[in-house]
C-alpha positions as CSV (number, residue, x, y, z in Angstrom):
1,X,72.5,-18.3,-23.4
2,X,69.1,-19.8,-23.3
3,X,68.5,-22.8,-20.9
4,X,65.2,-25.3,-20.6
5,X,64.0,-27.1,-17.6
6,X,61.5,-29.9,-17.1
7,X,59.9,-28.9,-14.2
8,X,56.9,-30.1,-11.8
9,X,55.2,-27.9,-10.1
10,X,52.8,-28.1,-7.5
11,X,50.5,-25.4,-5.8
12,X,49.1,-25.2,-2.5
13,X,45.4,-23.9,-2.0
14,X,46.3,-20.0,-1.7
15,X,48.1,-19.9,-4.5
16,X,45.7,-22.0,-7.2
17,X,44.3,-18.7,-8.3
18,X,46.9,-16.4,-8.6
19,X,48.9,-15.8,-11.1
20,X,52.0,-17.1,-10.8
21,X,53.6,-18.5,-14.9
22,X,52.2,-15.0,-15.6
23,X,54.7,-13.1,-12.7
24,X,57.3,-15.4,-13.5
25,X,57.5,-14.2,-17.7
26,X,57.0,-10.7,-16.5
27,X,59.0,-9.9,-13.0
28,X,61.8,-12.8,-14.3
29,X,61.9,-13.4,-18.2
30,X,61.1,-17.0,-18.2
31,X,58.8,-18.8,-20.4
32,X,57.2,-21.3,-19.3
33,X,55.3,-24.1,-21.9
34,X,52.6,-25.9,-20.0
35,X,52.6,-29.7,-21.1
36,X,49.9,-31.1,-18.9
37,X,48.0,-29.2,-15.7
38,X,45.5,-30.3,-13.7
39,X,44.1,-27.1,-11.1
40,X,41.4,-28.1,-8.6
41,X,40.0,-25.8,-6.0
42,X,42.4,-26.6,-3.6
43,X,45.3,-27.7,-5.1
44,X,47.2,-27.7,-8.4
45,X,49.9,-29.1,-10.5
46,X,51.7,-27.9,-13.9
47,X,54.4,-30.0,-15.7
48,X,56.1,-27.2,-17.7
49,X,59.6,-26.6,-19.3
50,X,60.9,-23.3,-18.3
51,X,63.2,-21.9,-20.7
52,X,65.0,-18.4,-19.8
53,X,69.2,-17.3,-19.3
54,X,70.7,-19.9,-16.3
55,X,70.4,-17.0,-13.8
56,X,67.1,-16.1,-14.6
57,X,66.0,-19.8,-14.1
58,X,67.9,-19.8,-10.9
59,X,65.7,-16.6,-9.7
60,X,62.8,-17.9,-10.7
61,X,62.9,-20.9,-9.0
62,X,63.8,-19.8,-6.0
63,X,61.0,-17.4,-6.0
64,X,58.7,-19.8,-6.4
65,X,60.0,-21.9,-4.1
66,X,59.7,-18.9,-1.6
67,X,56.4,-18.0,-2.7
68,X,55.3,-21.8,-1.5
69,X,54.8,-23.5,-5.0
70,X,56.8,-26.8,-4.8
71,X,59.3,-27.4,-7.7
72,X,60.1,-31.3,-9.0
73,X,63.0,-31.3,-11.6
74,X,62.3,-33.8,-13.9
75,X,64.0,-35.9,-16.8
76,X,63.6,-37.2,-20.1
77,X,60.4,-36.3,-22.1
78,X,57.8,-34.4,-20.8
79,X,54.5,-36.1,-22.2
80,X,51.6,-33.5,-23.8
């Protein structure tokens, strides 16, 4: 079964310019539709629902939570 997830996530300076949405569609099947995004040189943020299987979400998040990208659940509508 599919699942969706608002999601805020922020990224510290050594990760701004790699590429993490694309590793996590390819290494853990989970889309992620950007809403809003603003990427400096230093730091970054992406509002995003992440849609995937529950245990694929699960994954995902807690690799990029090890990887060092902060991840905000959020609620309600995600503004475009």
């Amino acid at each position: 079964m599919t699942m969706a997830a608002k999601v805020r996530l922020t990224f510290p300076e050594a990760l701004v310019g790699e590429p993490v949405i694309a590793r996590l569609a390819l290494d853990h099947g989970v889309v992620a539709n950007i809403r809003r995004a603003n990427v400096e040189d230093n730091t970054g943020w992406i509002v995003c629902e992440l849609s995937g299987t529950s245990a694929a979400l699960d994954a995902a998040v807690s690799w990029l939570e090890a990887t060092g990208v902060k991840v905000d659940w959020l609620e309600g509508q995600v503004e475009s």
